[in-house]
Structure formats: structure tokens, C-alpha cells
C-alpha positions as CSV (number, residue, x, y, z in Angstrom):
1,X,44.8,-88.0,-9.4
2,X,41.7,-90.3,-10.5
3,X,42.1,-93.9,-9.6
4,X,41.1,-95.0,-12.7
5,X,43.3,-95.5,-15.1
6,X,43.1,-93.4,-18.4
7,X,40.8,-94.5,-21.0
8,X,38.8,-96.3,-18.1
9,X,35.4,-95.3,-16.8
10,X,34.0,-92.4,-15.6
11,X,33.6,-92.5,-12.0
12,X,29.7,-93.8,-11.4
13,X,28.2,-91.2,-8.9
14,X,25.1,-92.6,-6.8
15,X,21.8,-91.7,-7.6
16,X,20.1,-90.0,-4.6
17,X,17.0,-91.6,-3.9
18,X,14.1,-88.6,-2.9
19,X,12.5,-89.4,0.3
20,X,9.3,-91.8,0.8
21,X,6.5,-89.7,1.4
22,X,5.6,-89.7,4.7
23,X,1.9,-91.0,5.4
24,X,-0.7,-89.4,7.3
25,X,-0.6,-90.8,10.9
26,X,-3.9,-92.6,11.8
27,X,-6.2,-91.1,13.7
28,X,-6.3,-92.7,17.2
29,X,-9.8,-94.4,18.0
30,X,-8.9,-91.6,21.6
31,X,-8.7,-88.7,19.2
32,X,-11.9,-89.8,17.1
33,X,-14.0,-90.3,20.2
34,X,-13.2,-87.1,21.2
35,X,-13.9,-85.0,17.9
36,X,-17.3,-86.7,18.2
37,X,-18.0,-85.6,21.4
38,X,-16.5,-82.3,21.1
39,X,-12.5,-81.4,21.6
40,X,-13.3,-79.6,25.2
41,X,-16.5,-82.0,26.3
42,X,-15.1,-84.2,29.3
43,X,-16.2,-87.9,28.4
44,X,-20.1,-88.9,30.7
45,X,-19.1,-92.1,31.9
46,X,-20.7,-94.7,31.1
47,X,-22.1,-96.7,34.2
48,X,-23.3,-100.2,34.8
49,X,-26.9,-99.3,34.5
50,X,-26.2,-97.7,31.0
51,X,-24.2,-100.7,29.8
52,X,-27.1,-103.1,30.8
53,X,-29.6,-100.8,29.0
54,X,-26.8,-100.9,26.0
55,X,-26.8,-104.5,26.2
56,X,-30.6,-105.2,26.3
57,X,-30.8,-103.3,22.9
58,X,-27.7,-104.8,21.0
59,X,-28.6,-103.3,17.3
60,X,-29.0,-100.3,18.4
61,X,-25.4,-98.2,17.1
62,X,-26.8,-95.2,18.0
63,X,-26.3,-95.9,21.7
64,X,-23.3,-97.5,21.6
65,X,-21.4,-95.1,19.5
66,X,-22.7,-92.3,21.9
67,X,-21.8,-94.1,24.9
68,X,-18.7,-95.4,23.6
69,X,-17.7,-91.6,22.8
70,X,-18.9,-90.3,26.4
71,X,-21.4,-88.0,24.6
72,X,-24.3,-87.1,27.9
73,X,-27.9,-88.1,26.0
74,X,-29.2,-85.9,28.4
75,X,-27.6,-82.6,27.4
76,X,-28.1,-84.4,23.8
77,X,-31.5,-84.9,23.8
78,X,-32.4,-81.3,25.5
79,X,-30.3,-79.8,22.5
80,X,-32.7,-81.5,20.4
81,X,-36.1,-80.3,22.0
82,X,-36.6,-83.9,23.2
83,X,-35.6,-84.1,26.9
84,X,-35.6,-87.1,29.1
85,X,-38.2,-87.2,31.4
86,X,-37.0,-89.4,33.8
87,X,-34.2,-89.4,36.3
88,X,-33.0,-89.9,40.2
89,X,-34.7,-87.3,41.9
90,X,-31.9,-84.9,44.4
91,X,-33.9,-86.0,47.4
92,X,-33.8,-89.4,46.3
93,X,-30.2,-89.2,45.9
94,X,-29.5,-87.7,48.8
95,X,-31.6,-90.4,50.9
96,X,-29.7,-93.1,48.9
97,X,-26.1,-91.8,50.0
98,X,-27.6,-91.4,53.6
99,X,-28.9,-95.3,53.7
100,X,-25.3,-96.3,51.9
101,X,-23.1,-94.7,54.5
102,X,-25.4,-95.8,57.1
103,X,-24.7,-99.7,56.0
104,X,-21.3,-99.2,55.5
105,X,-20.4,-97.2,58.7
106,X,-17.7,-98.7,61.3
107,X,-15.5,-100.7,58.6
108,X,-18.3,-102.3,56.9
109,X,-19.7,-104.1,60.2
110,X,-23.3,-104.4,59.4
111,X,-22.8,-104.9,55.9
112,X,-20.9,-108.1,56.1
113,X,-23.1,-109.1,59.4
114,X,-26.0,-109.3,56.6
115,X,-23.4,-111.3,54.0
116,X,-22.5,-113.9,56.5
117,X,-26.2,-114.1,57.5
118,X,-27.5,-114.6,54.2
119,X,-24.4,-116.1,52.7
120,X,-22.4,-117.5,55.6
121,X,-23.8,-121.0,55.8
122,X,-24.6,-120.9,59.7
123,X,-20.8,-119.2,60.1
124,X,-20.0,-116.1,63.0
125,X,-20.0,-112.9,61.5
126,X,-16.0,-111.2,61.2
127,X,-15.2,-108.5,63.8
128,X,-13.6,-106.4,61.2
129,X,-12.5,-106.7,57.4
130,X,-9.4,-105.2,55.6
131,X,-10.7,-102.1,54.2
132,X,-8.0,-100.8,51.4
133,X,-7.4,-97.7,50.0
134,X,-8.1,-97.6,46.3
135,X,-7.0,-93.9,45.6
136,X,-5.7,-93.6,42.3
137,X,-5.2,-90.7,39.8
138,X,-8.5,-91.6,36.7
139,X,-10.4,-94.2,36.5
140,X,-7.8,-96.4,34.9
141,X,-5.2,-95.6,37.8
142,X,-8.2,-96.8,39.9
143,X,-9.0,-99.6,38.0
144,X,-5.3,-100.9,38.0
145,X,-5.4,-100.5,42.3
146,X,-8.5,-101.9,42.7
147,X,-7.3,-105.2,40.7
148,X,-4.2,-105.3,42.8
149,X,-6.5,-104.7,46.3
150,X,-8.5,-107.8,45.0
151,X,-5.3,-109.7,44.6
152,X,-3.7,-109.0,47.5
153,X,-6.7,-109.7,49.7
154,X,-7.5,-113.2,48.1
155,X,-3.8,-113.7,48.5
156,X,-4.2,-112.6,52.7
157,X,-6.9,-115.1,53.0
158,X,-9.1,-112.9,55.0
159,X,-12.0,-110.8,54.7
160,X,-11.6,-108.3,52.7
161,X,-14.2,-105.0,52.0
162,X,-13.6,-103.1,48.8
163,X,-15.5,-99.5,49.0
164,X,-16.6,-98.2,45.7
165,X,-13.9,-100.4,43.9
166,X,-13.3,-99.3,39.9
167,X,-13.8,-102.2,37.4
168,X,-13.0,-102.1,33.8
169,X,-14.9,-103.6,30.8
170,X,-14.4,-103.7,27.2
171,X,-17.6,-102.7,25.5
172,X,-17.7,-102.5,21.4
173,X,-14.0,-101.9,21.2
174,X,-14.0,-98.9,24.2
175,X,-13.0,-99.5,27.8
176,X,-16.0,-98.6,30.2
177,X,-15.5,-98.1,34.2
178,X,-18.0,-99.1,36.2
179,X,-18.1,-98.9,39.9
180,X,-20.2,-100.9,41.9
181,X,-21.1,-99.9,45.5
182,X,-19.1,-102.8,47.3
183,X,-17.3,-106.1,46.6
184,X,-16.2,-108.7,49.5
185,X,-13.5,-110.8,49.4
186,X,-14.2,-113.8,51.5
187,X,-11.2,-115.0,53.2
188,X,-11.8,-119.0,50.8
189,X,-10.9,-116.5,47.6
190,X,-14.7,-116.1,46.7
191,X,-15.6,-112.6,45.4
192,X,-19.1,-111.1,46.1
193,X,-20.8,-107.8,44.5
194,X,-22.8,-106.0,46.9
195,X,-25.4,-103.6,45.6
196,X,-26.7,-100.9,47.7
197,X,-30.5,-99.7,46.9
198,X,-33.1,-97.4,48.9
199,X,-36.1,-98.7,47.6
200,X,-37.9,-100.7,50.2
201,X,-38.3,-105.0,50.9
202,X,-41.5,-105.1,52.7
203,X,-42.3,-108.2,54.1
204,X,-38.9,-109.6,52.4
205,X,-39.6,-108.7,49.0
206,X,-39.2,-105.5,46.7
207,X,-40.5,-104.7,43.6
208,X,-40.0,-107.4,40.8
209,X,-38.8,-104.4,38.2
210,X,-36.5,-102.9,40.5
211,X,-34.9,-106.1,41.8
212,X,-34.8,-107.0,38.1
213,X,-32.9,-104.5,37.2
214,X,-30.6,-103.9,39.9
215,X,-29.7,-108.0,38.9
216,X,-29.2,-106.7,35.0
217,X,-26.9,-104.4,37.0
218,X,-24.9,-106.4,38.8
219,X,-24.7,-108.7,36.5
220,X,-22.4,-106.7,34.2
221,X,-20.1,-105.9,37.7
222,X,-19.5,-110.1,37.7
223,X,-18.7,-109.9,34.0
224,X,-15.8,-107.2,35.0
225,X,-14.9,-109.5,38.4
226,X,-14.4,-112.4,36.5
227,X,-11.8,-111.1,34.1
228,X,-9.5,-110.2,36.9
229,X,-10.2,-113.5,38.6
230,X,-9.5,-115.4,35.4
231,X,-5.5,-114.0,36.3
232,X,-5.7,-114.1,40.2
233,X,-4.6,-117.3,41.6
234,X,-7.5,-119.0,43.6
235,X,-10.2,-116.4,43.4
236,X,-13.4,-117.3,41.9
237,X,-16.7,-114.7,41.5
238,X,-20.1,-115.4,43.0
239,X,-22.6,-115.3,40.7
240,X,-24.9,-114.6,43.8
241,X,-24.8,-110.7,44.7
242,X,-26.5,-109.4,47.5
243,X,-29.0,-106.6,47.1
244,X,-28.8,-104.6,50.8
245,X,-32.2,-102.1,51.0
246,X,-34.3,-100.6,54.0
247,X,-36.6,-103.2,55.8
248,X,-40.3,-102.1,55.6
249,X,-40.5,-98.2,56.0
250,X,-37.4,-98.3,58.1
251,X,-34.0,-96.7,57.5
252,X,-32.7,-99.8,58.9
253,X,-30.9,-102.3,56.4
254,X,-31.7,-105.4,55.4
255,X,-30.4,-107.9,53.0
256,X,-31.7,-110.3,50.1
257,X,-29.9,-113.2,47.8
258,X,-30.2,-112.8,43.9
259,X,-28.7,-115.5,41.9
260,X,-28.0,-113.6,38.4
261,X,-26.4,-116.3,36.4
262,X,-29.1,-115.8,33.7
263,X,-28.4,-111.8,33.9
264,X,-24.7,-112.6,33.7
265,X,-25.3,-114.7,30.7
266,X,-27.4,-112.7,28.5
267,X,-25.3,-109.7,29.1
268,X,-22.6,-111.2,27.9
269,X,-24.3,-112.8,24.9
270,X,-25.7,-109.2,23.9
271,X,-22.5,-107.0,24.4
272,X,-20.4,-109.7,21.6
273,X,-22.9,-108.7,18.9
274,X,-22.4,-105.1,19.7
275,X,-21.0,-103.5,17.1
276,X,-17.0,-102.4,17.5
277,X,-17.1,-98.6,18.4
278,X,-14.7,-97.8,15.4
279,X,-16.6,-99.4,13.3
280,X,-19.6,-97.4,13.5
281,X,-17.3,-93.8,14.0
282,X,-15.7,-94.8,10.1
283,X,-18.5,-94.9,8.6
284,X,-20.2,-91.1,10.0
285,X,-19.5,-88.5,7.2
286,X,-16.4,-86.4,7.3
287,X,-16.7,-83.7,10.2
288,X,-19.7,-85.6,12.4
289,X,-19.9,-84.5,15.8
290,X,-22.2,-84.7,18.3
291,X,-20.8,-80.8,20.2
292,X,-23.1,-79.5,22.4
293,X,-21.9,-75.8,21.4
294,X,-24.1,-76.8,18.0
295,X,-26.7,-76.0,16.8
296,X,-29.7,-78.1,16.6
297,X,-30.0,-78.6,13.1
298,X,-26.4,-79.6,13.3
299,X,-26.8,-82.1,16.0
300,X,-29.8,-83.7,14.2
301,X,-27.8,-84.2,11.2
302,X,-25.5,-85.7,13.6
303,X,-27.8,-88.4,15.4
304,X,-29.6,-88.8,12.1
305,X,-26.0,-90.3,10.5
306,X,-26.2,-93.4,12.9
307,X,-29.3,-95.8,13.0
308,X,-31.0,-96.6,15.9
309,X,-33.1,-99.6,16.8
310,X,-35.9,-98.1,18.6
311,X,-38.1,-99.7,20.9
312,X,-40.6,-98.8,23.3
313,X,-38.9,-100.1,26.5
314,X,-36.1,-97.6,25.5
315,X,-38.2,-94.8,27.1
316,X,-37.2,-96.4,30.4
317,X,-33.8,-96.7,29.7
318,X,-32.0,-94.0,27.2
319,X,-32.5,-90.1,27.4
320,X,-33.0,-90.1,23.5
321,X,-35.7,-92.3,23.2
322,X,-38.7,-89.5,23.0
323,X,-36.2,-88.3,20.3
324,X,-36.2,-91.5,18.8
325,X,-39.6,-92.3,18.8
326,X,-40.5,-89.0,17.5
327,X,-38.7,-90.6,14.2
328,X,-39.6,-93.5,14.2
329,X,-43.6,-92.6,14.2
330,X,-42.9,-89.9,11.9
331,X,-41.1,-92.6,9.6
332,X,-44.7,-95.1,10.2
333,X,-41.7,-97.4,11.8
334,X,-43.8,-100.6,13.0
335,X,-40.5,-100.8,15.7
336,X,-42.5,-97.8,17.5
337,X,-45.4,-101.0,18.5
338,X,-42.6,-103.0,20.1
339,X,-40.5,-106.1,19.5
340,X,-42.7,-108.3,19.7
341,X,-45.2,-106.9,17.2
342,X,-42.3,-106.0,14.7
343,X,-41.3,-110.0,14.9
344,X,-44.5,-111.1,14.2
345,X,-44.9,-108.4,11.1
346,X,-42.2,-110.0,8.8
347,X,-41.2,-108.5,6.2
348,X,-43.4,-105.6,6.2
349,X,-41.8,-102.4,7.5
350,X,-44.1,-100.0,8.1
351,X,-47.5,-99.1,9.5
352,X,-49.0,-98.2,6.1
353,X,-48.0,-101.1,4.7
354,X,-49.0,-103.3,7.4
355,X,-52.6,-101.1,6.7
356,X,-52.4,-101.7,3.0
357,X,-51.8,-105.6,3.3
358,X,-54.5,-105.8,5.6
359,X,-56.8,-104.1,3.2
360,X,-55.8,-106.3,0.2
361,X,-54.0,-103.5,-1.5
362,X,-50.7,-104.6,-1.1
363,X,-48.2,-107.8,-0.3
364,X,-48.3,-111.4,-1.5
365,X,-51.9,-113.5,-0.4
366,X,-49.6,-116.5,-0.2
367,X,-48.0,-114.7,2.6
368,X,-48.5,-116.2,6.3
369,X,-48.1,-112.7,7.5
370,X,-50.9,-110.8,4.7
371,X,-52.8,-113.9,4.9
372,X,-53.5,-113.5,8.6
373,X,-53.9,-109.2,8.5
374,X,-56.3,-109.9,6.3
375,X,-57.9,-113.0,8.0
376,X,-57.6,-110.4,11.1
377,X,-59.6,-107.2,9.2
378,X,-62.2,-109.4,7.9
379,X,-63.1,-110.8,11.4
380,X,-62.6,-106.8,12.6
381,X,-65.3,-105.7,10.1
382,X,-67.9,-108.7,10.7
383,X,-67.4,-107.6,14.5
384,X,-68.2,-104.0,13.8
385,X,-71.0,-105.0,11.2
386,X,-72.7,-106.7,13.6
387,X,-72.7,-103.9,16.5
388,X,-74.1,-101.6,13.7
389,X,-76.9,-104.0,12.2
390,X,-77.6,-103.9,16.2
391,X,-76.3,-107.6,16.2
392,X,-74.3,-108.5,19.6
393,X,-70.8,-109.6,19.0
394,X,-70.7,-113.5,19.9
């Protein structure tokens, strides 16, 4: 029998509402890295060297997408008829290992003899250091057991020698690992980077370019130190690494100070204005990816979707430079003269129109820039005038 009573209301029967559509999940920025890079391509890491070359050329999103995706310029830049023409050479490498294990040998003995000695303030050398194992499964297993090694070993109060420790850094939105040769714990909570190199201090010094950049190095390890000091109770980074390298044309170590506070700074200026990672991967064309397995026409499409900010002193410093500057001189890019010259140049882009203005063909005379070109190619032609009239240049 109905509940209602008769005459009364039908019984109201409740509308079925039809399911919300279910959205497309997002694609990760993992799963987007690795379509770039190829689906079966195993991610190049991307060292401390790299990320101070990254951060010395900020503008450049070319680099920091590739090296944000793990893409190897190398194989990159062979795929595109450009290969690098520089590298470590295998004996090189294999001395370097040689000198490295030699300096390190018996717990680390030598190696913090030369930190106390340079470092120590007049103080004995330790007899040993606490030497912990930082085996982990991938670098960010490693990473987490190196940061709780550092802990624990400020928090023992001794001395302390991390081996090939695993550091993590947040570059453009992507985490890089970098792994410097050696950090010390000094038993006051003070961390040190040690940086291990086989080129040779004669007479107490190296060469400028090669200290210079092993401080551009180290500089980014300190950057990664400090943001696990920031949460370890009483530690505090050195902003003075030591650089450890043969003595004359010896295999026998010795050991030099560098302060890199200004490394340390200007690295970390430069890697803020780096573009976020994702940022530059939404805006490649549907289907971009940077596969080795391509074929070159594919791959140049691919490079050609993200602009670069070339500059001569990439040649020492990124495998795609002789690609890029291929480019950028086809393109009459005044970027292939150098910073320097492009900052001077204004608002005028190119080589022929830097010609042009020169000339009087082109650009605004009330132009500081035009007005000095031209100032500059009238004096040029007056010189060369006078060497043809047979007139010596004064």
C-alpha cells in the first residue's frame, strides 16, 4: 500500500545526477622531463661544474631546460654534426683518480694533516677522523644519508671525513646532485669542502683560470652545505674550501686556501633569475623531444624551439656551443662578438645593422650608439686614406 494517502502526490523519485567528468591527470614535471629526454634515456647528471657554467649564463633556457631534463649535450651535439671538442682526457682521468686516492689513503690522514695546516690555526693534526658510510640506493637515498652523516658528526663533536658525500640543490624548479670530492666536519660544528685537483701549484700557485674555476665550483657545493646547515643545530659552512693539488711536478699533495665568498654570492644571484624548468618545457610545441634515437632534422627542430643566449665563453663551458654559434653567425647575431660588445651595441641586434648604421644607412644620428659607429668609420677611413695617399697614420 502507498503511504500517501489517495488523492495525494505522486511519489517524487530522485533525479540521478550523471557523473562529473573526470579531468585529465596533469602531467608530472618527472614525466615531462623524461618525454623530453626520451622515455628509455637514463637522466646525465648534472654536476657542480655544469651548474656553475649554467649559472654564469643565466638567460640562457636552452641549457637549463637540457640540463634540468638530464639530456647529455655531448651525445646532443654529435647528433647535430656539431661535437664538443673539449673534454677530460682518459689518461687525465685516470691520473686524477690516482692523485685522489693517494690524498685520501689511511682514513683521510694526509688530507686533514694539510686542513689543520692551512686551516688549523697553529692546532695538532687529528690521528684519525670518523669516516661514515654514505651507501644509499640513488642519489636522493644518498643525499638523505649524507645530510644525516653531517648531522650526526656535528652532533659527535669530533672530526669527521665525508668521502664523496651527495648534496642536493634546487636549480630552476629541478633537484640537481652534486658530489663534491670531500667535506670535513671539524669537531667546533664548522663544515669545510675539500676539492681535489691534478693540475699542478708550482712554487705555491696554480693557474689563475683553473683555480678560478675550481672556486666557481665549490662555490655551488657551499650553496648545497648551507641548506642543511640552516636545519642542523650548531653547524655553520666555511666559505673557505681547500683546493688539495700535486706540489711542483710531484705526485705528492699539497694544499691551498681559497676564500669564495664572492663565487658563493654570484652563484646564487644567477641561479634565482634562472628560469623555472616547467616553465620553459610548457611553452615547447606539442611532442618536443630532445631523443637521441632521432633524427637530426628532428633534434634541430627540437633545440631550435628553446632560445639560447650565446656567448663566446660558452665554447669553454657547454658541448653545444659550436652548435650555437653556428646559429648565431648564420643569424649576423652581434652575441657571437661577446657580452661586452653586445652591451655596448644597444639596441642594434645584428651585424648588418651595426654595418649599416656605421655607414649612415640606417638608425637614428641622435643615437649615442650610431653617433659613435659612425664617429668610429669616419676615423677608420681617414686612417686608411692616409696609408694609401702614402701619408703615415699619426
Amino acid at each position: 500500500m502507498s503511504e500517501y494517502p489517495a488523492g495525494g502526490p505522486p511519489p517524487q523519485i530522485p533525479a540521478t545526477r550523471a557523473p562529473a567528468p573526470q579531468s585529465k591527470p596533469a602531467t608530472t614535471l618527472r614525466q615531462r622531463l623524461a618525454e623530453l629526454r626520451g622515455p628509455a634515456v637514463a637522466p646525465h647528471p648534472l654536476d657542480a661544474r655544469a651548474l656553475a657554467a649554467l649559472a654564469a649564463n643565466p638567460g640562457c633556457k636552452r641549457r637549463a631546460l637540457l640540463d634540468g631534463a638530464g639530456v647529455d649535450k655531448a651525445v646532443l651535439a654529435t647528433a647535430l654534426g656539431s661535437p664538443a671538442a673539449f673534454g677530460q682526457s682518459q689518461f687525465a682521468f685516470v691520473r686524477g683518480n690516482a692523485f685522489e686516492a693517494k690524498v685520501k689513503a689511511d682514513g683521510g690522514t694526509e688530507l686533514l694533516r694539510l686542513l689543520v695546516e692551512r686551516l688549523g690555526g697553529g692546532a695538532e693534526a687529528p690521528a684519525s677522523a670518523v669516516v661514515p658510510d654514505l651507501t644509499a640506493a640513488g642519489p636522493e637515498g644518498r643525499a638523505a644519508r649524507t645530510a644525516l652523516a653531517l648531522r650526526e658528526a656535528t652532533a659527535a663533536g669530533g672530526w669527521a671525513l665525508l668521502d664523496h658525500p651527495m648534496l642536493a640543490l634546487e636549480v630552476a624548479g629541478s633537484p640537481a646532485y652534486l658530489e663534491p670530492d670531500a667535506v670535513v666536519v671539524h669537531p667546533d660544528g664548522t663544515w669545510t669542502v675539500v676539492e681535489i685537483k691534478s693540475f699542478p701549484m708550482i712554487d705555491s700557485s696554480a693557474d689563475a683560470a683553473k683555480v678560478g674555476a675550481a672556486a666557481r665550483q665549490s662555490a655551488v657545493y657551499v650553496l648545497a652545505l648551507e641548506r642543511i646547515a640552516a636545519k642542523t643545530e650548531g653547524a655553520e659552512v666555511a666559505h673557505r674550501v681547500l683546493l688539495v693539488c700535486p706540489k711542483d711536478f710531484s705526485n705528492l699533495p699539497t694544499a691551498s686556501v681559497v676564500d669564495v665568498r664572492k663565487q658563493r654570492a654570484v652563484t646564487s644571484r644567477q641561479l634565482t633569475r634562472l628560469t623555472r624548468v616547467e616553465d620553459i618545457a610548457a611553452a615547447l610545441p606539442e611532442g618536443t623531444t630532445f631523443d637521441p634515437g632521432c633524427s637530426p632534422e628532428e633534434l634541430g627542430t627540437a633545440v631550435e624551439a628553446v632560445p639560447a643566449a650565446y656567448a663566446p665563453e660558452c665554447l669553454a663551458a657547454c658541448e653545444l656551443a659550436f652548435h650555437c654559434r653556428a646559429k648565431a653567425r648564420a643569424e649576423g647575431a652581434v652575441e657571437s662578438l661577446g657580452r661586452s660588445v653586445r652591451g655596448e651595441l644597444g639596441g642594434l641586434t645584428t651585424v648588418t645593422g651595426v654595418l649599416a648604421a656605421a655607414a649612415g644607412k640606417e638608425g637614428d644620428p641622435a643615437d649615442p650608439t650610431v653617433a659613435a659607429l659612425r664617429r668610429a668609420a669616419a676615423l677608420r677611413a681617414e686612417a686608411l686614406a692616409g696609408v694609401d695617399g702614402g701619408v703615415p697614420c699619426r
